[in-house]
N, C-alpha and C positions, 0 to 999 in steps of 0.2 A: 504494500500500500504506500503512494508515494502522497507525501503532505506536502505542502507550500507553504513554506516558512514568512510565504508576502501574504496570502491572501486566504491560510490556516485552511484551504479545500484541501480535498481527498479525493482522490482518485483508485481504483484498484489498477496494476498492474499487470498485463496480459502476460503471460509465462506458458510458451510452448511446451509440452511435453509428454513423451511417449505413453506415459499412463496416466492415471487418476492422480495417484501419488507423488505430490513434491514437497521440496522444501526450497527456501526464501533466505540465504543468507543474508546477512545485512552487509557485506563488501557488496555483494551482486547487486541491490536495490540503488547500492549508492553510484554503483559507476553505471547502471543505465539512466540513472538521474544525470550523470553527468553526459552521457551521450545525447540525454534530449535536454541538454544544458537549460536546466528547470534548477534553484534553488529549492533544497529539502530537508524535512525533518524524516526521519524513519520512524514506523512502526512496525512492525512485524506482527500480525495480527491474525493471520492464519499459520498454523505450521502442519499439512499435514503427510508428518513423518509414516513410513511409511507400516514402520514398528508399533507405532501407537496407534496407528488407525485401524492395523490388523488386530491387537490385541481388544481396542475398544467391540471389532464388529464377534471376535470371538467370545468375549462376555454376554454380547446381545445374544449371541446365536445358544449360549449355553442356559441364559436365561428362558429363554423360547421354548426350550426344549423341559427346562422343571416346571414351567408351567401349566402344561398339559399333560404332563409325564405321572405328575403327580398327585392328581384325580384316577387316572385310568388303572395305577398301582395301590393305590391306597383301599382299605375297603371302611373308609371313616360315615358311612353310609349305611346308615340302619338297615337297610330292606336288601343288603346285600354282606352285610354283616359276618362274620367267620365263613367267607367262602376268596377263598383266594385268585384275586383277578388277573392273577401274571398267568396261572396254569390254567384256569378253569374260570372265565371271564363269562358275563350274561348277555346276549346277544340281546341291544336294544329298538324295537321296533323293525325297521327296514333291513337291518343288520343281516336279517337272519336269512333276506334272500343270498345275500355274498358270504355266509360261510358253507363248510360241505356238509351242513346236516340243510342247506336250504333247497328249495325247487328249482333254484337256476341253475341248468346243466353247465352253461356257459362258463361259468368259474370255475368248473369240475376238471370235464373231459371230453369237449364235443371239441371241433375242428379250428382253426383258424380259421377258414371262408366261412362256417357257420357264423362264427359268433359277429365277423361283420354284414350279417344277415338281419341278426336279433336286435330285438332291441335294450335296452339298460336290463332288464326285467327277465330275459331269454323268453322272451315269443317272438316268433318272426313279425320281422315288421308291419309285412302284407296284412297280417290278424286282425279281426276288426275290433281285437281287446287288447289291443296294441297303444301307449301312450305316444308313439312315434318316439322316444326319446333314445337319440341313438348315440351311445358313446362308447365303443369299439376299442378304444386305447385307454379308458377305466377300467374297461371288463380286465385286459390286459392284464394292467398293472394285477389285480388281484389276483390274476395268476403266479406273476411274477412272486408278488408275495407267501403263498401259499410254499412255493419251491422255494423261497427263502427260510420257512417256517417249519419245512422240512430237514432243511441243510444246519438248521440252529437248534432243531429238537425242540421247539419250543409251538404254545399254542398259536396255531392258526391266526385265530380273531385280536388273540393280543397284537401279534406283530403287525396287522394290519392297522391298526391303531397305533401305534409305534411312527409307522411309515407316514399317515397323517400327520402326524407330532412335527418328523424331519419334512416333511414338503413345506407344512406352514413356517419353518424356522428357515428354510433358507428361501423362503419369500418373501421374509422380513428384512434379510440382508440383500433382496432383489430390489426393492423399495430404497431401501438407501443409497446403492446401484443407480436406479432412476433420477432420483434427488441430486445425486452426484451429474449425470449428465445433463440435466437440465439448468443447474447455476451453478455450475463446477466455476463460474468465475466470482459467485462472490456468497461461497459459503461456509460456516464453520463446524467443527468438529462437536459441538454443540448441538448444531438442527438435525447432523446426521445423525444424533442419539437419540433427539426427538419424537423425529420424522419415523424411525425404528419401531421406538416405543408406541408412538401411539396406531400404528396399524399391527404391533402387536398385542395391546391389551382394547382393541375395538370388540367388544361383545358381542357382537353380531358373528365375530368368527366361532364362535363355541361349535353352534349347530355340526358347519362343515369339518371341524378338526376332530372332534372325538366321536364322532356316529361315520363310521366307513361307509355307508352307502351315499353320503354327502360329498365322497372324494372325487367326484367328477371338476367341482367348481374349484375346488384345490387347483388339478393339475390343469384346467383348461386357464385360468388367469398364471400359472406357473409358465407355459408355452408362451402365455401374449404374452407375459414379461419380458423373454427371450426373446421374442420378435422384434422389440425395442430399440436392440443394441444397434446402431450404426457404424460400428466399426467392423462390421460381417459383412459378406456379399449378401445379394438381396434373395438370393436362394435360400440361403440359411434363414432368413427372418421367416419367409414363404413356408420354408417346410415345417420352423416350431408354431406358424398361425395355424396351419394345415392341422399341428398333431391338437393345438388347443381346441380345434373346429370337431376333429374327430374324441375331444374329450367328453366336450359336452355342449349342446348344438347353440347354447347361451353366448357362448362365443362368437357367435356371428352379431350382435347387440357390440360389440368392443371393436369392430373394423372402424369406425371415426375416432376413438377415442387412440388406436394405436396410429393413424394416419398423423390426429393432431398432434401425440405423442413425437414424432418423427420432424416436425416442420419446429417444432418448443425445440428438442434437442440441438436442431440444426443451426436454426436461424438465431436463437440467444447469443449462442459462443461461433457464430462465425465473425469474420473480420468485420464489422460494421463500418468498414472505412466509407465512404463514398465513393460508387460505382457509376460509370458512365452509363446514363440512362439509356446507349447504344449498344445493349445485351444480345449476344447472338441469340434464338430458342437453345440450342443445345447447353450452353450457358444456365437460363434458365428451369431448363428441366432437370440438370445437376445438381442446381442450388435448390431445388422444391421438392427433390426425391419423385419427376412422375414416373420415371420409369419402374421403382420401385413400387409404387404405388397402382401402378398400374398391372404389375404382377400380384401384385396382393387381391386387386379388385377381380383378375382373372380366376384366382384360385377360388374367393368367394362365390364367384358367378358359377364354376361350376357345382361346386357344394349344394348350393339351392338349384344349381337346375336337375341334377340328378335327383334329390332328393321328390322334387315336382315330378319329375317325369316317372317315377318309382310312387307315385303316392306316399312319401314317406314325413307327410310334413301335417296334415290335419288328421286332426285326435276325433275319430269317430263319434259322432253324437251319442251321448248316452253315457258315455265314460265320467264324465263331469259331474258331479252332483250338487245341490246345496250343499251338504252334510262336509263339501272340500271347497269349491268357490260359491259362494253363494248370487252371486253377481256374474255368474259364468254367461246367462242369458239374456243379460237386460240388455235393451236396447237404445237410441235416440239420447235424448239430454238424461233421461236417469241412469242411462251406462257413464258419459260422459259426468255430470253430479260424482258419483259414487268411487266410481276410480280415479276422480281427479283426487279425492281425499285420500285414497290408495295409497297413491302415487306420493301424497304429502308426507302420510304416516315411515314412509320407505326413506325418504330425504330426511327424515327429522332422525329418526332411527340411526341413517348414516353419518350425518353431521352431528350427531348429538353425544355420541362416543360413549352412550351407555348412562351417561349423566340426565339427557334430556330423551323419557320414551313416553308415551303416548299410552302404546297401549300392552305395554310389560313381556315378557318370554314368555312362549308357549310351544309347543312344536307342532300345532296344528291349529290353526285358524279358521273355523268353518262356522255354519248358520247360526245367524245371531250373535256371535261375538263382535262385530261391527254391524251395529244396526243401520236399516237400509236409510239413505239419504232420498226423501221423497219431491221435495221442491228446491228451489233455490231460496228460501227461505230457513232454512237449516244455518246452525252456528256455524257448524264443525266444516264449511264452506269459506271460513275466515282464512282458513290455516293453506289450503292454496291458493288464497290470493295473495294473505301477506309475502308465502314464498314466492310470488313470481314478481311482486315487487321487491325481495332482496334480488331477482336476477336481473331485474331492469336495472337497481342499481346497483352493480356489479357487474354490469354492462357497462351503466355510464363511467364508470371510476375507471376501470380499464379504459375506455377510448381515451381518457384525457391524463393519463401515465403518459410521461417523456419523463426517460432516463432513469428511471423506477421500479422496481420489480412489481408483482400483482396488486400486493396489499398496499403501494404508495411508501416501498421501504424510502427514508432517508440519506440512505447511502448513497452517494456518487460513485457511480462506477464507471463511467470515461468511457462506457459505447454509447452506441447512436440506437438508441431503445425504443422508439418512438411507437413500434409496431409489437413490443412484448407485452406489453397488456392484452392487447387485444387476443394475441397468441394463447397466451395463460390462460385465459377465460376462454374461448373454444376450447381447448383441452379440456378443462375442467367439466364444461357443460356434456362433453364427448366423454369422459368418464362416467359422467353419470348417468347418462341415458345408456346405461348397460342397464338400464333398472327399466328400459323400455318394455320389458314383457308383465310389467304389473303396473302399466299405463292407459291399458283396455283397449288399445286398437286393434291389436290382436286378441286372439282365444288360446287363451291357455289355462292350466289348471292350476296354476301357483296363484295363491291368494295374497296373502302375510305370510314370509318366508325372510329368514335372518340370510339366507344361505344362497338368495338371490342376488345379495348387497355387496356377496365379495368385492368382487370388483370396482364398484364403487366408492369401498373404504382408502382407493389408493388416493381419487381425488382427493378427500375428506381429511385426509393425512398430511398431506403435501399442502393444502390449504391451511389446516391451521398451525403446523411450523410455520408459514411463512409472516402468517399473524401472529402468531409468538416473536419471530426475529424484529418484526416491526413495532411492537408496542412495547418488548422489552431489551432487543436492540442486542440482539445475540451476536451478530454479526460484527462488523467494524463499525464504528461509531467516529463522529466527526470530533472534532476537537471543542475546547471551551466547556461549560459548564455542562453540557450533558456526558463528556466522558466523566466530570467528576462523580456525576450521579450510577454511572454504571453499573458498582458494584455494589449498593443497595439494589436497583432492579434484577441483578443477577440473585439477590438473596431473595427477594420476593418470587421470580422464576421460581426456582429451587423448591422451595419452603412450596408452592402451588404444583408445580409438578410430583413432589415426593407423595403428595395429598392422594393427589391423584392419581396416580401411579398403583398407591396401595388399596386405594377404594376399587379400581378396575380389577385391580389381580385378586384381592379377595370375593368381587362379586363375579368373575371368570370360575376360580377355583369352585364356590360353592354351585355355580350352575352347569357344573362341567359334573361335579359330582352328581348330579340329578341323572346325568345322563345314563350313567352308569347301569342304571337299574329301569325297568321299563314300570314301574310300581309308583318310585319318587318324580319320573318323569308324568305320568298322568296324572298324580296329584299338584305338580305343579301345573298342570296345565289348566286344572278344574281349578285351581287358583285363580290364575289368571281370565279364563271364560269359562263360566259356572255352566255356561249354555253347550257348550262344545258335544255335540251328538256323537261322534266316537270315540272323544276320551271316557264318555261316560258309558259308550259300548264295552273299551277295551278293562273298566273295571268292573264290568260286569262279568267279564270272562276269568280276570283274575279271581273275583271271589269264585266263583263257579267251580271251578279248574284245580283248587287246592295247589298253586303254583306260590314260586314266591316267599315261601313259609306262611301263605294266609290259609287258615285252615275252611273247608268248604263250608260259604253261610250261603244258602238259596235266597234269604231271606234279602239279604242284601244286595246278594245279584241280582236280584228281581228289582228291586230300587231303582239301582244304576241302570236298568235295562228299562224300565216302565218309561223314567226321566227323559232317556235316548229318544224312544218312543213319543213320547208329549211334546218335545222340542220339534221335530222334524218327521210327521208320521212318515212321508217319503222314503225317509231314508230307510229301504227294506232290508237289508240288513241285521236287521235288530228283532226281525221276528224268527229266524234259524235260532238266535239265543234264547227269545223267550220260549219257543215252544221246547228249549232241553230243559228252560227251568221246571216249567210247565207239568214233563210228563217226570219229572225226580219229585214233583209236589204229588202227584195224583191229579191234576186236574187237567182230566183227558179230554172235555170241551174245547177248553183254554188251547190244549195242546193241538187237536186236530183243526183248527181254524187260524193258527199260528204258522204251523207247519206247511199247508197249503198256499201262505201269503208266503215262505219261503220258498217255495218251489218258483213260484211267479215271480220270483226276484232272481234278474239274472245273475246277480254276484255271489247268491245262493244256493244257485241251481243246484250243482254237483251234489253236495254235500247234503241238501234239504231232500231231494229226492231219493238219495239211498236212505233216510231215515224213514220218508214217507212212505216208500215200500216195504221196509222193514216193519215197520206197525199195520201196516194194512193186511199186511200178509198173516201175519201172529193172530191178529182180532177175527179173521175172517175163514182161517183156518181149521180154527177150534171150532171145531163138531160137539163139543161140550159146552158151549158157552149159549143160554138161553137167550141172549137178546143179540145173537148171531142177524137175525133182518134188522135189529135197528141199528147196527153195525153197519149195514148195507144198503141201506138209504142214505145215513151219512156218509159215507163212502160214494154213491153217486151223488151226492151234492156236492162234493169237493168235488170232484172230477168233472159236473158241470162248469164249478168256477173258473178248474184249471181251462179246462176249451174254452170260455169265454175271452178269458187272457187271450190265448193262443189268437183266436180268431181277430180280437182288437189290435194285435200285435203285429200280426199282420196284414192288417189293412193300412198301418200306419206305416208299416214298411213298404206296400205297395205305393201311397201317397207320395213319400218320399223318396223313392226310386231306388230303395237301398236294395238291389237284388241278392249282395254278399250274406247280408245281413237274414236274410230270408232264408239262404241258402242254408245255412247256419241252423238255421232253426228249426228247419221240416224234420228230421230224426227226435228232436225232441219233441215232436207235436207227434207223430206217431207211436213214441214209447212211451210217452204222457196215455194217448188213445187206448 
C-alpha cells in the first residue's frame, strides 16, 4: 500500500504474481515508489505469507470437519441413546433409500448405463412414478463410498456421512478460493477467515451435510465451484459444470451466477489502464470470456434438450401433493401472491445466517404450515416488497460506486472501478436466483427446503464480509483519525463475531443432533408445524411399529394418524395406517372401509391390497363363520367402491390424454375385478 506523505491518500499496489500467495517487503514498496517517483510513507498492510495462510485455511478446514463430525459420533441424543453411531448408525428418513438394506438397486449392483437410466430414486426415468430427478454422478459417489467402506471395514452409512463432512469442509476452503479471486487486490487475511466462517456455520447447510440422501447439492455446487477457476482451459471448467449438471439437475439454476462469477473474476483485477476504445472483436471476446461462455451455454443447451427430447424433465401429474407442496396447483395472481412470499421466506432464510428465520427448521414443509395467501391484502405480502426494495436499492448504490468495492468500501484502490459495482450486484443477484425453483414459475415439488439454499449461501457470505470490511474497516484503512480508531472497531468485530460464531455452532451442533435419529427429527418438526400431515403420519408408525425403543401404544398411533387425517383428508396415505390400527383394535368396520380407501390410493396400492386380500380371503373362507353372507355383501360393497375408482380414474385419464398412465392401470383394474 503506497501512502503520500503530500496528500496522506492510499493507494493499493498492483503486485504480479504467479499464485495467490505473496509477500510485500518494505525495500520492494519503497523503490517502486521511487520508480513512479511519488513521495511515501509505507505500510505494509496485507502480508499474505504463504505459511500463514496455509496454516490459517488448515485450522478452518479442521474446524469444519469437528463440527459435523461431532453430532454424527456422538450419541448425546436421547432417542438414540446407548447405540453406537460409528458401527451401527440409524438411517434417517430418505437415508434409507442409499444404504444396502434400501430399495434402490442402483447403489447396490445394477450396471453403469442402468443407473444413468434411473432416476435419484432407481426407477427409470421413463416411469410415470418417476420425480425426473436425475443425478447419475450422486448415485456414483455412493458407490464409491460403499467400496470405500469396504476397504476400511467400517459401516457403510457412517462413512457416507463422513464423506458429506469432507465435501462441505473443502467447500468452505472453495469459498475462500473464490473470495480470493474476486478482490485478490484489496483483501485481508481477516475476510478470508470471515468469509470461511460464515458459509461454514450458515444453518441452512445442516439439512445437506449430515442426511446422505441431501449429497446431491453438496457435490453439484462442489463442481460449479471448480468451474470458477480461470486459470484452466475452458474445457476443464465445461467438464466440472457438466459433472455438477449430472449431480443434481438444480445446477442448471447456477449457469448466470457462474457466467457472472467469470466477468467479477476477470474484469476486477485486470489492468484497468485505459484502453483505446478501437478494440478488435477478438480483443473483446478474450476480455469477456465469450468463447468460454459460449461452450458453457452449449453444454447446457444440450443437457435440457436431451432431457426434452427423453421426457425427462416434467414430474407427472399426480406425484405432487398438498400433504409436500401445497401450492403445487395454484394458478394466476394466487400462484404469483403465495410464492412470491416463498421466494421471500428462502432470501431471508439465506441472508439471515440463522439469526433472522421466519419460519424455524423443519425437514418437511407441507399443508398448512404456511397458510395460503388469498388477496393482496395479506400482511405477510410486506416482506417481498420490502425485499425488492432492498434490490432497487442495491441496484442504485452499485451504479453510482467509482473506485469502490460493492458495499461503498472507503479504501482507495488506484483502478479504474467504475463498472465493479454494477459487476458485484449481477453476480450476486445470479447467485441467488439458484433459488429460482421455489419462485413458482416453474413446477416442482420442493416447497420450504434448507437444502435448496446451498448455493445461495455463497452470495450471502461474500456479501456480508464485505459489509463487515466496510463498517469495521478490516481491510486497509486511510490514515488520520480513523486509523486511530481501528483497533477498538477491531475489538468490537471480534467480541460480535466470537458471539456469533458460538451461537451458530451451538444451534448447528444441536440440530445436526436431531438429525441423527428419525424420532427427534419428527418431533422437531411437529414443533415447528403442529399441522404437518406426514410428520404426524410418520409418528404414527413409530408408535405403531415398537421401533425406536417406543414401546407399541395403538392408542397413540391412532392420535397421530386420526390428526394426519383431519388436516389433509386427501392425503390417502394415512388410511393403509389406520386400517392396521384398526384391525390390532378389533374394529373390523373401521378397518374394512379404511383398507379399501387404501387400495384406491395409488401410493398404497401395493401394500393395501395384499392386506385386503389377505382379510377377505380368511372372512370368506371360513365355512364356520355364521355371518359368512354378511361378510359378502360387505365385500361386494367395497368392491363396488373399488370399480367406481377404477372407472373415474379412468375417465380422467382419458380427458387428459394420459395413455401411459392408463396403461398402467388396466392389470390392476382386472385383478381388482
Amino acid at each position: 500500500v503506497l501512502c503520500s506523505s503530500r496528500t496522506s491518500e492510499c493507494f493499493l499496489l498492483k503486485v504480479k504474481s504467479k499464485g495467490p500467495h505473496f509477500r510485500l517487503s518494505k525495500a520492494q514498496i519503497v523503490e517502486k515508489a521511487k520508480l513512479e517517483r511519488m513521495p511515501v510513507k509505507v505500510k505494509i498492510a496485507v502480508t499474505n505469507a504463504p505459511f500463514h495462510n496455509n496454516a490459517v485455511s488448515f485450522t478452518i478446514f479442521l474446524l469444519s470437519m469437528v463440527l459435523y463430525l461431532r453430532p454424527i459420533c456422538t450419541d448425546n441424543n436421547p432417542f438414540i441413546r446407548r447405540m453406537d453411531l460409528i458401527k451401527k448408525p440409524v438411517a434417517t428418513l430418505d437415508e434409507i433409500y442409499f444404504t444396502l438394506h434400501g430399495d434402490n438397486e442402483d447403489v447396490k449392483n445394477t450396471t453403469i448405463s442402468q443407473i444413468f437410466q434411473n432416476d435419484y430414486w432407481g426407477r427409470p426415468m421413463s416411469s410415470h412414478n418417476s420425480h425426473k430427478s436425475y443425478r447419475p454422478v450422486t448415485v456414483l459417489s455412493f458407490r464409491a463410498g460403499y467400496l470405500l467402506a469396504d476397504i476400511l471395514r467400517m459401516n457403510g452409512l457412517f462413512v457416507q456421512r463422513v464423506l458429506n463432512v469432507v465435501l462441505h469442509s473443502v467447500m468452505v476452503q472453495m469459498i475462500g478460493k473464490l473470495y480470493q479471486f474476486i478482490f485478490k487486490t484489496d483483501i485481508s487475511m481477516a475476510e478470508l477467515v470471515i468469509v470461511r466462517g460464515l458459509f461454514l456455520l450458515h444453518p441452512t447447510h445442516i439439512e445437506s451435510v449430515v442426511n446422505i440422501a441431501n449429497r446431491a447439492h453438496l457435490l453439484s455446487l462442489t463442481f460449479t465451484l471448480l468451474s470458477l477457476d480461470l486459470n484452466t482451459n475452458c474445457l476443464y471448467s465445461c467438464t466440472m459444470y457438466a459433472l455438477a449438471l449430472l449431480s443434481c439437475e438444480t445446477a442448471v439454476f447456477a449457469f448466470p451466477a457462474v457466467c457472472a462469477s467469470w466477468w467479477c473474476i476477470d474484469r476486477i483485477n485486470a489492468n484497468h489502464e485505459k484502453h483505446s476504445t478501437k478494440r478488435s472483436i477478438l480483443t473483446l471476446c478474450k476480455d469477456y470470456h465469450i468463447g468460454r461462455i459460449i461452450l458453457l451455454s452449449t453444454v447446457v443447451s444440450i443437457y435440457i434438450f436431451i432431457r426434452l427430447k427423453l421426457d425427462w424433465i416434467d414430474i407427472p401429474r399426480g406425484l405432487i401433493r398438498r400433504a409436500e407442496n401445497p401450492f403445487y396447483n395454484l394458478q394466476g395472481l394466487e400462484r404469483f401472491f403465495n410464492y412470491s412470499y416463498i421466494l421471500s421466506i428462502h432470501v431471508v432464510k439465506c441472508l439471515g445466517m440463522g439469526i433472522v428465520d421466519m419460519v424455524g427448521f423443519s425437514h418437511e414443509y407441507g399443508f398448512d404450515c404456511v397458510h395460503l395467501i388469498e388477496s393482496w391484502h395479506d400482511r405477510r405480502l410486506i416482506l417481498p416488497f420490502i425485499l425488492s426494495l432492498g434490490l432497487v436499492s442495491m441496484f442504485a448504490i452499485s451504479a453510482r460506486i467509482s473506485k469502490k468495492s460493492l458495499v461503498g468500501s472507503r479504501y482507495k484502490t488506484g483502478m479504474d472501478c467504475n463498472h465493479d459495482g454494477i459487476l458485484l450486484f449481477f453476480a450476486f443477484v445470479a447467485w441467488m436466483g439458484t433459488l429460482f425453483p421455489v419462485s413458482g414459475f416453474i413446477r416442482v415439488g420442493t416447497f420450504i427446503a434448507d437444502r435448496i439454499m446451498m448455493a445461495s449461501t455463497v452470495a450471502s457470505s461474500i456479501l456480508w464480509t464485505r459489509i463487515l470490511k466496510d463498517v469495521y474497516h478490516l481491510g486497509v484503512v486511510e490514515s488520520g483519525k480513523r486509523r486511530r480508531n481501528n483497533s477498538s472497531r477491531k475489538v468490537v468485530i471480534c467480541v460480535l463475531l466470537a458471539f456469533l460464531s458460538s451461537h451458530l455452532w451451538l444451534k448447528i451442533h444441536h440440530r445436526s443432533v436431531q438429525w441423527m435419529s428419525p424420532v427427534s427429527l419428527l418431533l422437531s418438526s411437529l414443533e415447528t408445524c403442529p399441522l404437518s400431515v406426514k410428520s404426524n403420519l410418520e409418528m404414527s408408525k413409530v408408535h405403531s411399529s415398537g421401533l425406536f425403543g417406543f414401546p407399541i401404544d395403538s392408542d397413540t398411533a391412532l392420535k397421530f394418524a386420526e390428526r394426519a387425517r383431519d388436516i389433509d383428508p386427501d392425503f390417502c396415505d394415512v388410511y393403509l395406517q389406520l386400517s392396521k390400527i384398526y384391525i390390532r383394535q378389533n374394529r373390523i368396520l373401521d378397518f374394512e372401509e379404511t383398507i379399501t380407501k387404501g387400495v384406491i390410493c395409488p401410493f398404497t396400492m401395493h401394500d393395501a391390497h395384499s392386506l385386503f386380500q389377505q382379510y377377505w380371503k380368511n372372512v370368506l373362507g371360513d365355512s364356520t363363520n355364521s355371518k359368512t353372507t354378511q361378510f359378502k355383501q360387505r365385500y361386494d360393497v367395497q368392491l363396488k367402491i373399488i370399480q367406481r375408482a377404477i372407472e373415474k380414474e379412468i375417465q380422467s385419464q382419458q380427458v387428459n390424454q394420459n395413455s401411459e398412465t392408463a396403461t398402467v392401470r388396466k392389470p390392476i383394474q382386472e385383478e381388482e375385478l
